[in-house]
N, C-alpha and C positions, 0 to 999 in steps of 0.2 A: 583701187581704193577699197580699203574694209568697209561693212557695213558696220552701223552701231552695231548691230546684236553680233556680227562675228567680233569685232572687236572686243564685246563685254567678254564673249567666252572665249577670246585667248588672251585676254587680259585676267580671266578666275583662273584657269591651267596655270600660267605663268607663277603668280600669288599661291597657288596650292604649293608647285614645286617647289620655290624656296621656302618654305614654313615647311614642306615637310624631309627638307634636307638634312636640319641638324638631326632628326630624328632618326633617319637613313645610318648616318656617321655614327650615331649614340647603338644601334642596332647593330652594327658592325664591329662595335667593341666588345661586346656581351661575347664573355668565353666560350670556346666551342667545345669544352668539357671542362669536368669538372673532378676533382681526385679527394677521395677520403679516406682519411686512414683511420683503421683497426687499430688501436694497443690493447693490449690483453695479459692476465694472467690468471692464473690458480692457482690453490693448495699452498699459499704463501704460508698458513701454519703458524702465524703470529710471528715471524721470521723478521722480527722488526732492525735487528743487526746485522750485519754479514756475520758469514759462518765463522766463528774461532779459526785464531791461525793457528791448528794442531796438525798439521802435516797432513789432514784429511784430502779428499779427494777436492770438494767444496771452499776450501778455506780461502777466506777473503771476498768470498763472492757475497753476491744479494744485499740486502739492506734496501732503508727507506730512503734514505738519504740521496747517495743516488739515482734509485730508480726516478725520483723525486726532478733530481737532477735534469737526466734523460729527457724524459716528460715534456719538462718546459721549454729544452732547448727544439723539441719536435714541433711543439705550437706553435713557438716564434717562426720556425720555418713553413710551416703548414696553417693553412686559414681553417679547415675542417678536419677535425679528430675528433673520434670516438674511444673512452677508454672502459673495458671493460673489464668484469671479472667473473671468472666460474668458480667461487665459492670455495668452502674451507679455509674462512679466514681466519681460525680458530686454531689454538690447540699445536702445541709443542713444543712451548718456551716459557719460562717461568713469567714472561709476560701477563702470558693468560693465566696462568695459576693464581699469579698475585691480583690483575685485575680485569679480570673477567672479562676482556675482550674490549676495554674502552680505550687505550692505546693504539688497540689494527683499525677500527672504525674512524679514530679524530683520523688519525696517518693520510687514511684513505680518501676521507674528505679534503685536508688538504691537499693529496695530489691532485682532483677534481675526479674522482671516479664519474661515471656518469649512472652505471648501474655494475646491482652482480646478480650472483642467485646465490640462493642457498644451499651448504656440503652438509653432508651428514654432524660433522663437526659441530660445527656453529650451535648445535644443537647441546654443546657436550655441557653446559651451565645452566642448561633449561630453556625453558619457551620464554618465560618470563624476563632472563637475563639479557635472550637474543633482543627481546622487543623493547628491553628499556634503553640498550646499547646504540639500537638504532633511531630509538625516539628523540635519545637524546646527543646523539654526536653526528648522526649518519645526514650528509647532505646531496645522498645518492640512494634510487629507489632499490630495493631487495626483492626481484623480480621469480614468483614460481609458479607456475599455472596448474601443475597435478598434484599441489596439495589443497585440500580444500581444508583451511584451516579457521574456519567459522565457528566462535564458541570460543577460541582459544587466545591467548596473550598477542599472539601474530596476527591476529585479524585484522588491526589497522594497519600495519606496519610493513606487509607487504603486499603485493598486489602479479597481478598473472603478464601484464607489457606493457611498454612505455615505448613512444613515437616521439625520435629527437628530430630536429631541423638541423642541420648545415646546410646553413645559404638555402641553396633552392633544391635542397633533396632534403626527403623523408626517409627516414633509418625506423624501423620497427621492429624493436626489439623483446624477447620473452625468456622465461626460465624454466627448467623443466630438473626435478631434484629428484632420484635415488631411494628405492624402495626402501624403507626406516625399519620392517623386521627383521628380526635378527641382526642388524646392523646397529640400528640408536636403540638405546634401552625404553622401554615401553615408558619408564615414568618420565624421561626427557623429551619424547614425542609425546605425548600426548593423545589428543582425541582426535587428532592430523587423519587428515581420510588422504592416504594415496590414490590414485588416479593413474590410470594408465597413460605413458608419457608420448606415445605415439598419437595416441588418438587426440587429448588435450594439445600438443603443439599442434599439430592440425588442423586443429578446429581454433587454432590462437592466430596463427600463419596465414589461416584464410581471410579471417578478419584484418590480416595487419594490411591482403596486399590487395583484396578488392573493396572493402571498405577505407580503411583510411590511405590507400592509395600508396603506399610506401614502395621508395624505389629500391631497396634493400630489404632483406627478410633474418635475423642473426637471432640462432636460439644459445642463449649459455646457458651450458649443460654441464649436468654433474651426473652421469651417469655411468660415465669409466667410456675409453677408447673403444676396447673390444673385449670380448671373452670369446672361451673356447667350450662355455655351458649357454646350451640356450635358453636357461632358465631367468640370466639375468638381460637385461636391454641397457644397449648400448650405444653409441653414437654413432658404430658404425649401420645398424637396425633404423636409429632413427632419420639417419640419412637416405639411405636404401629406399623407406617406408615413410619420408614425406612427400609434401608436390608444392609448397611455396616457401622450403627455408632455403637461403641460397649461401646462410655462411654457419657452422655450429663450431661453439668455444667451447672446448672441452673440459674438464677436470675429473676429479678421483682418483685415476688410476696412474697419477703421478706420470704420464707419459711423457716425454722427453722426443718429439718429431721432427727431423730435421725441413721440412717443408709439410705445407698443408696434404691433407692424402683428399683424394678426389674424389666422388663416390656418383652414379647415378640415382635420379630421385624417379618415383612411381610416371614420372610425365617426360621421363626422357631427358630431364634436364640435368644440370652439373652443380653439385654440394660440395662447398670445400668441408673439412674435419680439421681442425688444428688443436693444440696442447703443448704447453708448454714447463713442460717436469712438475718442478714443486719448488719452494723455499722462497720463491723468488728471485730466482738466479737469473735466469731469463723474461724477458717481455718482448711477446709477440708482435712484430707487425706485420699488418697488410694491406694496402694501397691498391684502393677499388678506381677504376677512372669511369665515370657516368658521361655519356656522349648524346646528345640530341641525334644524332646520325645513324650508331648504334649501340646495341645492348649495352649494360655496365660488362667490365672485364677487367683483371686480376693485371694490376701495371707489376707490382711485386712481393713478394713474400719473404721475411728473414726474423732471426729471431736474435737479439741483441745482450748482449750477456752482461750481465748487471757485475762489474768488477770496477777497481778503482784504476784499472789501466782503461777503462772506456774511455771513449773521446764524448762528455757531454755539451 
């Protein structure tokens, strides 16, 4: 026969266990990873129609419409998406001639951009133009860390990274834009202090991944793929010569990649580089899988062609 007191305490064991069974059950449904996808572009170029069907190379392709399309039908199947942009939303269709970039910015908001940065372009109607376009239609941040542009029309309007949530991962993201001499005209730039873009993502990257703890590190970049002058920096430099960016979105140099190109970082570790042409023909994907178990890792890469034969 039990004593009282054996009996109290396997009568409390007893009571712990089921109370803390559904707990158990509810603990063993918690996913044992988790998948986020990349969408991406650049150098869209005010490219707000598909190209003219003139027998070009192009013809038929891009537009908002679809890409638009696309989009939506990815979120319905996907619980976490990131979409992003590496700048040059500016500039090559009578679009932006007639209104000055307020057309690609609504577009954008309504697809749900999340962020971009800033092309050389953007710049092509002024400091003033970019920031009232974005003050007042943009409902995605304009992300660039190596311009210190204090004093000027873009001071409020953009800022150096932003940390998004999906579910239970941190994304921390930054921008890093293209030396402006010789390239933007001195009275479009302004009193824009460039910055060295190696050092500024950096010193941005470090902050994303041991202060705010981000389980992802993603610079969009507009500094061109690669060159063959060392003069200029590139993404493939700023890959080589980071140590906490672990994805960089490309633009500028219009490059057209049929998979992300790999690159080692100063700590041994592995930088995707992707780019995705121009006009918006194409939008990138990439689908990261984050695992309690181990590292995050690349489940797959493709790049989807924005045409009216797509399946959206």
């Amino acid at each position: 026969m039990l004593s009282r007191k054996s009996f109290l305490r396997q009568s409390a064991l007893l009571a712990g266990g089921v109370l803390s069974a559904p707990l158990v059950g509810k603990a063993l449904e918690v996913p044992a990873a988790y998948r986020l996808v990349i969408l991406h572009t650049n150098d869209t170029h005010s490219r707000l129609d598909p190209f003219p069907m003139d027998g070009s190379r192009n013809q038929g392709l891009g537009g908002v419409a679809k890409r638009a399309q696309i989009i939506k039908q990815i979120r319905v199947q996907e619980p976490y998406v990131l979409l992003l942009d590496a700048g040059d939303i500016f500039q090559g269709t009578p679009y932006f001639n007639f209104y000055k970039g307020e057309p690609e910015i609504k577009a954008m908001s309504y697809m749900g951009y999340d962020a971009t940065t800033i092309g050389n372009h953007d710049f092509d109607a002024g400091m003033e133009n970019l920031a009232t376009q974005l003050r007042l239609h943009a409902r995605f941040p304009m992300l660039v860390c190596n311009y210190d542009v204090t004093g000027t029309p873009l001071e409020a309007n953009v800022m150096p990274y932003k940390v998004f949530r999906k579910g239970p991962l941190k994304i921390g993201v930054l921008g890093v834009g293209i030396e402006g001499k010789g390239l933007i005209p001195d009275q479009l730039f302004g009193s824009t202090v460039y910055l060295d873009p190696i050092a500024e993502a950096n010193k941005v990257a470090d902050i994303l991944r041991k202060k705010e703890h981000c389980d992802l590190v993603i610079c969009l970049s507009h500094l061109g793929n690669r060159y063959t002058t060392e003069k200029k920096v590139s993404d493939e430099d700023l890959a080589k010569q980071s140590e906490e960016i672990d994805l960089i979105i490309g633009g500028h140099t219009h490059t057209f990649l049929d998979k992300p190109l790999v690159y080692t970082n100063k700590k041994g570790k592995e930088v995707l580089v992707n780019q995705v042409g121009f006009g918006g023909i194409l939008l990138g994907r990439i689908d990261f899988e984050f695992s309690k178990f181990s590292a995050q890792k690349i489940l797959k890469a493709e790049k989807i062609l924005i045409s009216p034969k797509t399946v959206g």
